[in-house]
KEFI-854113 format. One record per residue: x, y, z of N, C-alpha, C, CB in turn. Coordinates in steps of 0.02 Angstrom, whole numbers, plus 32768, in hexadecimal, padded with zeros to 4 digits. Atoms other than C-alpha are relative to their C-alpha. Glycine has a CB too. Layout:
XYZXYZXYZXYZ ...
***
This chain:
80237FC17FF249A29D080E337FFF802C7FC280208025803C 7FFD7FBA8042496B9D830DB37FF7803F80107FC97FFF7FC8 80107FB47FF549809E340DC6800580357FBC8037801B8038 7FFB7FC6801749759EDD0D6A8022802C80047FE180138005 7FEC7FCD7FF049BC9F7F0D6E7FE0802480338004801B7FD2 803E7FD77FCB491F9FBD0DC580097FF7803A7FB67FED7FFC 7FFC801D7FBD49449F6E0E5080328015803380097FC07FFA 7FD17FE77FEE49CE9FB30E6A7FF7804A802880237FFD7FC8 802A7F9C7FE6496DA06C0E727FD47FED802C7FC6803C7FBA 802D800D7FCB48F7A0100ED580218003804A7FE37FBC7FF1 7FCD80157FC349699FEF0F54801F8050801C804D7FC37FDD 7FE97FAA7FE049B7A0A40F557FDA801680288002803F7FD1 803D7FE37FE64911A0ED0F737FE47FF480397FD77FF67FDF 802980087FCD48DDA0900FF2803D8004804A7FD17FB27FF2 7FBB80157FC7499FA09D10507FE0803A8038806C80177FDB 80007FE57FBA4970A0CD110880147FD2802A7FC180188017 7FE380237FE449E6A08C11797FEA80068049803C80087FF0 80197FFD7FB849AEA053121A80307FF980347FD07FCD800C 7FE97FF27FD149E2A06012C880277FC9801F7FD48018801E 7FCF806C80034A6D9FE413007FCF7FF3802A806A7FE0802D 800B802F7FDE4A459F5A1345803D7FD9802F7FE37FDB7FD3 7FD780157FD54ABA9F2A13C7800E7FBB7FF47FEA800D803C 7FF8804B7FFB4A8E9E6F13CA80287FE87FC27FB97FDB8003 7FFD8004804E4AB49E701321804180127FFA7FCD802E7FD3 7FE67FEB80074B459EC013247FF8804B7FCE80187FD47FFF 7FFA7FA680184B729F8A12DF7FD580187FC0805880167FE7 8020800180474AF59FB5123B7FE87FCB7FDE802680157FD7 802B804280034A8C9F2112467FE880197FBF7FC27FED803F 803D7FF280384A1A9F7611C38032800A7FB87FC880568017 7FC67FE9803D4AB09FBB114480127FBE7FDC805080248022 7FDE802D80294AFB9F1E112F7FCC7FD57FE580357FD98024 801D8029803D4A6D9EC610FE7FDF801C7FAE7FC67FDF8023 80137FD080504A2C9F56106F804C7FED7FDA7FF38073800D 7FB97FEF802B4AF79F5410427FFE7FB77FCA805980038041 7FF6805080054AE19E8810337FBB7FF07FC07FF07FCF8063 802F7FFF80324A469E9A0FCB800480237FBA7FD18016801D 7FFA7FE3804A4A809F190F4B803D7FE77FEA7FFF80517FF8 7FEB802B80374B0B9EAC0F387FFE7FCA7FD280187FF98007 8016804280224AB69E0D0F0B7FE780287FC47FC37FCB802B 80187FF780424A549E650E97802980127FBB7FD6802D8009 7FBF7FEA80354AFF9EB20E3A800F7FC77FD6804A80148029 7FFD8040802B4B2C9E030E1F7FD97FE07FDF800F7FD78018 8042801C80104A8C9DC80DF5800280317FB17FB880138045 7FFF7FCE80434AA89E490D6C80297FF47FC9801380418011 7FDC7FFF802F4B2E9E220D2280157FCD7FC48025800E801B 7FF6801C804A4B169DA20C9A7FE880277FD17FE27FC07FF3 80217FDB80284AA09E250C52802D803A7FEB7FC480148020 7FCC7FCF80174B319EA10C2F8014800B7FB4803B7FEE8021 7FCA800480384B7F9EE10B9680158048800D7FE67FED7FAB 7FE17FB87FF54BF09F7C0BBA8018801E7FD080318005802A 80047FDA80404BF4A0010B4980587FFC80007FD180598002 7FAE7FFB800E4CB9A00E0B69801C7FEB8031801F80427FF4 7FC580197FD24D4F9FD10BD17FF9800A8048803F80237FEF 7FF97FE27FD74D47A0560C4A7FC27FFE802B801680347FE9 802380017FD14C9EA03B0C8D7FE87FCC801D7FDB801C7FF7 800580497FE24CB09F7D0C89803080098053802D7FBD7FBC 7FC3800E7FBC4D609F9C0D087FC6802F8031806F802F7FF4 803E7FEB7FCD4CD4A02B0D757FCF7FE4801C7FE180237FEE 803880377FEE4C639FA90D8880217FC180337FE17FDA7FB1 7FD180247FE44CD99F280DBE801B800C803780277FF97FE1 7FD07FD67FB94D3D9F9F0E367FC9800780328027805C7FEF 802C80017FB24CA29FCF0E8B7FDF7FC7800A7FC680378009 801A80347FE54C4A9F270E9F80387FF480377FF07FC77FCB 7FDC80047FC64CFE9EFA0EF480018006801E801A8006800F 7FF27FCB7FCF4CF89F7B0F557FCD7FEE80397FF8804E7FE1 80307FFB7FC14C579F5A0FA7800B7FC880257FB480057FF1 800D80487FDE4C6F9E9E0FB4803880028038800A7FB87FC8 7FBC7FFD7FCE4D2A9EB610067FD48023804A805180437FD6 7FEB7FDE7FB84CDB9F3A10887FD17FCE80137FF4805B8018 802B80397FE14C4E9EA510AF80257FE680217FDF7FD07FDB 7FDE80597FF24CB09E1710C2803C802D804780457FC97F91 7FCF7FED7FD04D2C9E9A11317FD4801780458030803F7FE1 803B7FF57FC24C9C9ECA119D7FE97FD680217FC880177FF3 7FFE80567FEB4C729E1911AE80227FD0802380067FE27FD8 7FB6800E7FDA4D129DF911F8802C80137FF780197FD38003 7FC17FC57FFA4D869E7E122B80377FCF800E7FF880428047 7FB780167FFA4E379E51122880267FFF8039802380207FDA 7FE87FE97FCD4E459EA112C77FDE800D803F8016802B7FEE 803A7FCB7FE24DED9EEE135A8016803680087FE27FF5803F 7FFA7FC580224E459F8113167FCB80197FC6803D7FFB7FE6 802C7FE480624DD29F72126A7FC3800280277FF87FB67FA0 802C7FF67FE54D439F4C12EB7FEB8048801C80067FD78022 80177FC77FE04D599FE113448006802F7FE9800F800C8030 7FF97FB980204D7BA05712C27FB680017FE2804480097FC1 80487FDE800F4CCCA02612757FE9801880367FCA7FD47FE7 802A7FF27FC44C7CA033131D80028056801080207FD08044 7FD17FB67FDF4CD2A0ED13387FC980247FBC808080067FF4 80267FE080464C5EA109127F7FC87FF67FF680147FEF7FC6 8048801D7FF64BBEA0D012C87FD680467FF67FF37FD78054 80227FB67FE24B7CA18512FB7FE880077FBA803780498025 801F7FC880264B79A1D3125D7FCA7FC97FC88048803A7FD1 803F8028800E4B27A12C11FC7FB2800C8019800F7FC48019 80517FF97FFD4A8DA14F12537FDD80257FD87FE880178036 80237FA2801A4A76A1FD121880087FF57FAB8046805F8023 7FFA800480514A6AA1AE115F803980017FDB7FE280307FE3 7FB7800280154B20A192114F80067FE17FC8802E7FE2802E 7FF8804380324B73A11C10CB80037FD08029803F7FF97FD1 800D80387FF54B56A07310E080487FDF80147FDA7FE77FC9 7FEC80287FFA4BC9A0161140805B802B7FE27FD07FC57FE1 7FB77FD780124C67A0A3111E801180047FAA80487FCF8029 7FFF8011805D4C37A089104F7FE580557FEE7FAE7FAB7FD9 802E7FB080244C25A1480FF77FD07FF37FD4803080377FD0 805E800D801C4B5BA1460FCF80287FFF7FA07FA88070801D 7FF97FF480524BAEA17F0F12801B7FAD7FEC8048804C7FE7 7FD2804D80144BF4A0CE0EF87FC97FD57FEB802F7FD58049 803C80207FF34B3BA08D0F147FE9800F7FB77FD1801C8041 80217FDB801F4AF8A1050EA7803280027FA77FF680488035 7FE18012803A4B83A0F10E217FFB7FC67FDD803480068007 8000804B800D4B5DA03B0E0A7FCA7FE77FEE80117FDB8031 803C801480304AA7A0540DF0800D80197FD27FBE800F800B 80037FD580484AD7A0CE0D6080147FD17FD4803180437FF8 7FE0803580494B46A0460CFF7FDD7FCC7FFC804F7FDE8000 8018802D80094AD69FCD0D237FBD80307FCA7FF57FD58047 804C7FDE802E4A38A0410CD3803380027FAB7FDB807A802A 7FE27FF380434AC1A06A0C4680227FBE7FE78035803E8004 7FE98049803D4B059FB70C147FD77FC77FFE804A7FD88010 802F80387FE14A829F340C537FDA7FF67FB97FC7801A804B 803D7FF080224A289EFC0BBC7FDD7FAC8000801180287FAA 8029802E7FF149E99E520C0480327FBC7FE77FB5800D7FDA 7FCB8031802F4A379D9A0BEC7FCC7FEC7FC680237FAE802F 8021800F80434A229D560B4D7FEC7FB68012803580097FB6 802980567FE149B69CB00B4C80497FBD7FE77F8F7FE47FB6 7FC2801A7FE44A379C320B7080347FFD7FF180027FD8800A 7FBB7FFF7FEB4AC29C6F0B84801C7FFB8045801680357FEB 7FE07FF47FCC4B099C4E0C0C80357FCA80107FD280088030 7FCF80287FEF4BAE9BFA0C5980187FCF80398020801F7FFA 800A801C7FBF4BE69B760CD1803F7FD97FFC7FBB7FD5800D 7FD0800F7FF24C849B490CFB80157FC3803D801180398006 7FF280417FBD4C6F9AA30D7F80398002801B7FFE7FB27FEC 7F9D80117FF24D3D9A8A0D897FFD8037800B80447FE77FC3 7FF17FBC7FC74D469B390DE77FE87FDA80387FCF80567FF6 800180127FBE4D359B100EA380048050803480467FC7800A 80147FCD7FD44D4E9BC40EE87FBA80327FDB804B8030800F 80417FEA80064C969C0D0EED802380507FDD7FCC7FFD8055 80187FC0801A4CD89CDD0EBB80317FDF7FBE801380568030 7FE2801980484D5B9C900E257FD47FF27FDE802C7FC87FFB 803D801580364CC49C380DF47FD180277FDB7FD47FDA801D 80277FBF800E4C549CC30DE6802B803C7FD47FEC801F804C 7FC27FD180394CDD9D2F0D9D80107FF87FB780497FF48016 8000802580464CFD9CC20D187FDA7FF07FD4800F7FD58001 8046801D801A4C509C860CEE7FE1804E7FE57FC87FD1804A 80227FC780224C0E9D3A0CE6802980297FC07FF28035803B 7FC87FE080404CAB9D750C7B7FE77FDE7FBC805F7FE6800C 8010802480294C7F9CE40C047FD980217FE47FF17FCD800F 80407FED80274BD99D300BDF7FF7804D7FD47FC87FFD8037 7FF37FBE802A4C0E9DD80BD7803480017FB180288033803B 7FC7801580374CA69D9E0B527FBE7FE67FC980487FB3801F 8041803180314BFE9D340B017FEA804B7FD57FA57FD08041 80237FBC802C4BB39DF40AE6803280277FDA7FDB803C8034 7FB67FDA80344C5D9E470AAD7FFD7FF57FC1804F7FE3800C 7FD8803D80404C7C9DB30A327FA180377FD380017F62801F 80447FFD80334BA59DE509EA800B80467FE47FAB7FF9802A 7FF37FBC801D4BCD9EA209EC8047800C7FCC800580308041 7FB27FEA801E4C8A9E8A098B8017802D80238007801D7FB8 7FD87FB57FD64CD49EFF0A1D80457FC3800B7FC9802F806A 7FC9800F80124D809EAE09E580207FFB8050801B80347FC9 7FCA80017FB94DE39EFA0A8A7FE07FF98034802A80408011 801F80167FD14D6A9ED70AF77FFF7F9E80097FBB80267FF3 8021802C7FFD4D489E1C0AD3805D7FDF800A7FC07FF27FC0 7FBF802F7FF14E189DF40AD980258016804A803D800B7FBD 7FF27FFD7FD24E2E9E500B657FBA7FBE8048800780577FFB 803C80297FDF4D899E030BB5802D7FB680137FB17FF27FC0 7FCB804D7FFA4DE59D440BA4803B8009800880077FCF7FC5 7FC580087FCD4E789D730BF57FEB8004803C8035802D7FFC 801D80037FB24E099D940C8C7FF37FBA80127FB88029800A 801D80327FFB4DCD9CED0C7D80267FD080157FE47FF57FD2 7FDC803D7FFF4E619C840C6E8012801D8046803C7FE97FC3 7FD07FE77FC14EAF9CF00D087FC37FD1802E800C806E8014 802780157FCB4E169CCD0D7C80127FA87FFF7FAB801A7FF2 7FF5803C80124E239C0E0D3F80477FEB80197FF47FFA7FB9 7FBE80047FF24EE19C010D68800580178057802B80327FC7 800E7FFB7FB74EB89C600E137FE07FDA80307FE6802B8007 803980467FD24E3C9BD90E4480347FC180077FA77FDA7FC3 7FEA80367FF14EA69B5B0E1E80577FFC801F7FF07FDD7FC2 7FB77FF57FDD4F519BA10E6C7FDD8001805A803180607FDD 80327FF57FC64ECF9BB60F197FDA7FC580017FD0803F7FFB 8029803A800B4E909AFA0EF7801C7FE3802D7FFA7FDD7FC0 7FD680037FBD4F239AC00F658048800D80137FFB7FC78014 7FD47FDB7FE24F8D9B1C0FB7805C7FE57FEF7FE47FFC8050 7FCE80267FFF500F9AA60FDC80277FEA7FCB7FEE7FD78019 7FE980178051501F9A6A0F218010803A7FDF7FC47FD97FD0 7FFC7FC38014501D9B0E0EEE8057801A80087FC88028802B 7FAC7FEF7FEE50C79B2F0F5680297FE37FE680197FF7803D 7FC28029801D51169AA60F1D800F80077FBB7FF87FB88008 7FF37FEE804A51019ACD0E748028803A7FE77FC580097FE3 7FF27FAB7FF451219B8A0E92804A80077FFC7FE580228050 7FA67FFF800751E09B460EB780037FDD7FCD80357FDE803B 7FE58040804F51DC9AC00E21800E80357FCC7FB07FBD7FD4 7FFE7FD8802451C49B550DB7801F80237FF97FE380107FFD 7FCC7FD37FF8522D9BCC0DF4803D7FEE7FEE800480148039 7FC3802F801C52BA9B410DE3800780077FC67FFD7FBA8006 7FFF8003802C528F9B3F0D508015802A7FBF7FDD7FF28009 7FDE7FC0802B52E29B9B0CAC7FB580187FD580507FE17FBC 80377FCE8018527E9C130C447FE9803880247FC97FE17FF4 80157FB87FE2522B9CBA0C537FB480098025800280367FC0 80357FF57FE151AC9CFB0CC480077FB7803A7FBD80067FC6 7FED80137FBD520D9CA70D6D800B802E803F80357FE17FF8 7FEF7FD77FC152349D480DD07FD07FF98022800E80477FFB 80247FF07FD751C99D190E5780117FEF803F7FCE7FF07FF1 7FE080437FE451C99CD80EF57FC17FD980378052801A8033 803280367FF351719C330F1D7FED800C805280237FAD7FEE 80187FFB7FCE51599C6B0FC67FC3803A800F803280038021 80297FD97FF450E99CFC0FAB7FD480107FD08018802B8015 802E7FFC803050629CE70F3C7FD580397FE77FDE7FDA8010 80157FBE800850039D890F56801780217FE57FF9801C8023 7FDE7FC58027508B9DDF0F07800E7FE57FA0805A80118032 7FE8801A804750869D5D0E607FC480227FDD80067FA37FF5 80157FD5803650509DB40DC27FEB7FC47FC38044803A7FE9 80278041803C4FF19D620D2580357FC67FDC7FDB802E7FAF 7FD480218018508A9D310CE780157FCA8022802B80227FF4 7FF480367FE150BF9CCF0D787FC77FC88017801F80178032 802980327FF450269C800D937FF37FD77FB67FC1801E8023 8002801F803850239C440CDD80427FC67FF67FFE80397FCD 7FD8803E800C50D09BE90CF67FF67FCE80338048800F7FFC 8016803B7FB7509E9BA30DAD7FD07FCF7FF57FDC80258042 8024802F800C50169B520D6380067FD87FB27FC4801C8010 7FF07FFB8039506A9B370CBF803E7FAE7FFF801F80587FF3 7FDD803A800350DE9A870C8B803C80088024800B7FEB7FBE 7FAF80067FD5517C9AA00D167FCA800C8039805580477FF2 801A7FF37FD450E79ACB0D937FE37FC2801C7FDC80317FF3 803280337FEA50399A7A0DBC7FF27FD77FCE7FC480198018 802380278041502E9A340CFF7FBC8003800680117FB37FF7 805D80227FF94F859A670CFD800180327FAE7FAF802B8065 7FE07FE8804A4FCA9AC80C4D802B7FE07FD0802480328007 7FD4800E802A50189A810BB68039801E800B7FEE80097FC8 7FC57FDB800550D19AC80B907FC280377FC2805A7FC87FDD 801D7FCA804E506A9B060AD77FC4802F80297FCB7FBF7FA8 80287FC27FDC4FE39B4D0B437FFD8048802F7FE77FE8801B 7FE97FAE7FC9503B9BA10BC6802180287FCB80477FF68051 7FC47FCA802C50A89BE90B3B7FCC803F7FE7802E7FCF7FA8 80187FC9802050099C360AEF7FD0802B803A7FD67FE67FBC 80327FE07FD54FAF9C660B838030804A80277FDF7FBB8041 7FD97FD67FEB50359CE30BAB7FEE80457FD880457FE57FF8 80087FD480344FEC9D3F0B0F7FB78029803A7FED7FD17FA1 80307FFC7FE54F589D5A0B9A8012804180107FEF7FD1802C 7FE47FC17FD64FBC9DD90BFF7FEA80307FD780518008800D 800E7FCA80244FB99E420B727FB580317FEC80197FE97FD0 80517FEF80094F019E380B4A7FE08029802D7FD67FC68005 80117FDF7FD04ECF9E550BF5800B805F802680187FD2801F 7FD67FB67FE44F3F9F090C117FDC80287FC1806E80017FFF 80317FD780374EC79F4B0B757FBC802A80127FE67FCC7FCD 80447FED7FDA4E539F850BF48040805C80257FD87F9E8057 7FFD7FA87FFB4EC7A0260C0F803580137FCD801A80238055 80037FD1803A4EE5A0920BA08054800C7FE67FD7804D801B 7FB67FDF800F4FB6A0B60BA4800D7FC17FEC80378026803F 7FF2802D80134FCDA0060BA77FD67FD87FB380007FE7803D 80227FFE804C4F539FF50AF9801F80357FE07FAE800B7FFC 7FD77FDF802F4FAFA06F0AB180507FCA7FF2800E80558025 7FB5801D7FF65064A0190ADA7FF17FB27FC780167FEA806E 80088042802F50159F670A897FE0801B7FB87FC47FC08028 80277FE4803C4FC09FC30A067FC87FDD7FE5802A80097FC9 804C801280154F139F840A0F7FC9801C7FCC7FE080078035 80217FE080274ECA9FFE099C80087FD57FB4801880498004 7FF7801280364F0D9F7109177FEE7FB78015804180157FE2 8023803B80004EA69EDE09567FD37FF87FDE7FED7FF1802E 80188011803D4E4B9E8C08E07FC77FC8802B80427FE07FC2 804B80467FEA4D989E0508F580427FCC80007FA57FE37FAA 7FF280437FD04E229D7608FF802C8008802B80167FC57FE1 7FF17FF67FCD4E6C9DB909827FF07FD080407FEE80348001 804580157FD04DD19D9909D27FEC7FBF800C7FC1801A7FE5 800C80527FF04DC19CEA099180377FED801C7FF47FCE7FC2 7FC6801A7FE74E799CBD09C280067FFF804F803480257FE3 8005800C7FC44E6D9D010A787FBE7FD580128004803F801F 803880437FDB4DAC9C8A0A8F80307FCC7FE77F9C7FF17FDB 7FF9804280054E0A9BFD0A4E80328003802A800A7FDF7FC0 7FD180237FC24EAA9C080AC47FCB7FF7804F805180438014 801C801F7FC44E2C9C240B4B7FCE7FC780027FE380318022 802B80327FFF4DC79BA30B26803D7FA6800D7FCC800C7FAA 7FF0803980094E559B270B198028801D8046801F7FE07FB6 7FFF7FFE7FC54E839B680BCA7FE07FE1803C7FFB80298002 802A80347FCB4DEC9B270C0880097FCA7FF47FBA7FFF8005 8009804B80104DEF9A920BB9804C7FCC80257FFB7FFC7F9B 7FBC803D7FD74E9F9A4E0C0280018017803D805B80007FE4 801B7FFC7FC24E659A9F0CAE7FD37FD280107FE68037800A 803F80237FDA4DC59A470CB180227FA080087FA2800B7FBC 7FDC804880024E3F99A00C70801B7FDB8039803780057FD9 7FD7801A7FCD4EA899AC0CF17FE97FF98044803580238002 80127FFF7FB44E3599D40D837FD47FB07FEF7FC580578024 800E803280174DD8993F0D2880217FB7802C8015800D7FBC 7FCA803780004E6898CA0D438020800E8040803880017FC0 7FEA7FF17FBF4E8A990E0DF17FDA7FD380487FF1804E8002 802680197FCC4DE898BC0E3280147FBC801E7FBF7FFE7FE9 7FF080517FE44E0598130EA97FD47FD87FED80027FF2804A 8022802D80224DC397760E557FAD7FF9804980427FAE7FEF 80347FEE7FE44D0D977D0E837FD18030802680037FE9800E 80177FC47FD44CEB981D0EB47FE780247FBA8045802F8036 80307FDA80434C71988F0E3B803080227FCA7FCA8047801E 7FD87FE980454CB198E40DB17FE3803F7FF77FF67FD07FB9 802A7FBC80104C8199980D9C7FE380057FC48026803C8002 8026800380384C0099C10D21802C801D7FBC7FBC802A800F 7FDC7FD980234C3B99F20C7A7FFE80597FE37FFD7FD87FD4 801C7FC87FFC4C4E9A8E0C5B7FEA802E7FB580308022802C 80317FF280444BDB9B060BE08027804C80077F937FF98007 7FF17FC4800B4C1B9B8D0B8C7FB980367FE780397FF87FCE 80257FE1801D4BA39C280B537FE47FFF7FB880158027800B 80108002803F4B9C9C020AA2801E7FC37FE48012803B7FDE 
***
């Protein structure tokens, strides 16, 4: 799908939310405008280059935001979450926000898109086959492209923080590939000596970059060298350059262009013994995922 920015204003303009539909369940009409201006967000975002840090993470936070309250509307947790939307039907009619989303969130998201959007570049684009969860994939693939524009503009702290996003999503897909292996590893690791073990293999939600770098790292899933996981730890750092106390504390103001090349080449040799190992995972005669294309 190709979209614009415009489309985005198109969409504002024309927001009149219609009258539930019962059959349908509560804001029949909301959720599908909500569902449309988010495709197009994504649809947007290989064309990105963000002027700075802070309006890449604003962009990010609110796409989340909308997709989380979808997917929670989609299926409440409860028929507590059911009936608290239902209790928020009334004022939706009367031109409410969409679906319990503050209209400014909408309206903030066409602005960064009007202010960073400047189209993809003719082929660039990324593809990661060896991912298996559909939003990692997308996460990763669109980061790629944006890191592709960083790397053209020399925006140094942008393009090393950028590839720490990348390897994380990549490591998240494949700690969520299966479960079961995942656990078992989760204790191999922990057993295991060295730093970045305080965790615990029973509660994953609460593991941090670090621990997911040794869980999937040589005492884990081996889907990491020992030399790789050692340098992919340098990721953490990259990634926390996106606020501001913590770029002061690393002292990013003294990154340099090979910075820039050093973090694409660890993430690149991230993918490459990911894609190896999911490679070498497949059962004799079964396809082989395509290979995968980087942006440049």
């Amino acid at each position: 799908m190709r979209a614009h920015p415009d489309d985005l204003t198109t969409l504002l303009r024309g927001f009149s939310p219609d009258e539930d539909k019962e059959e349908h369940g509560p804001r029949y009409g909301l959720l599908g405008w909500s569902h449309a201006f988010l495709k197009v967000c994504n649809a947007l975002e290989p064309g990105f280059a963000f002027k700075d840090s802070t309006s890449r993470m604003d962009w990010l936070e609110k796409v989340s935001f909308v997709d989380a309250k979808l997917k929670r509307w989609e299926h409440p947790y409860s028929e507590g979450d059911r009936s608290l939307h239902t209790r928020d039907r009334a004022a939706d009619r009367d031109q409410g926000p969409p679906l319990g989303i503050d209209f400014s969130v909408f309206r903030r998201l066409e602005q960064l898109a009007l202010e960073n959007w400047i189209g993809p570049s003719p082929g660039m684009a990324a593809e990661l086959a060896f991912m298996t969860d559909a939003d990692y994939k997308r996460i990763a693939e669109r980061d790629l492209v944006s890191l592709a524009n960083a790397l053209k503009s020399d925006d140094v702290k942008m393009s090393v923080a950028i590839a720490g996003f990348v390897v994380e999503a990549i490591l998240c897909d494949q700690l969520e590939r299966d479960r079961t292996a995942t656990q078992t590893a989760a204790v191999a690791a922990k057993a295991a000596r060295g730093a970045g073990r305080n965790f615990d293999p029973a509660k994953p939600d609460e593991w941090k970059f670090i621990h997911k770098i040794v869980i999937c790292g040589h005492t884990g899933l081996k889907v990491l060298s020992e030399r790789v996981e050692d340098a992919a730890q340098t990721a953490r750092d990259w990634r926390n350059l996106v606020h501001p106390k913590e770029e002061k504390a690393l002292g990013a103001a003294q990154l340099t262009p090979s910075d820039a090349t050093i973090a694409r080449g660890l993430m690149e040799k991230v993918i490459e013994e990911v894609d190896a190992y999911v490679r070498a995972s497949v059962p004799a005669g079964a396809a082989l995922p395509a290979p995968y294309v980087l942006p440049w």
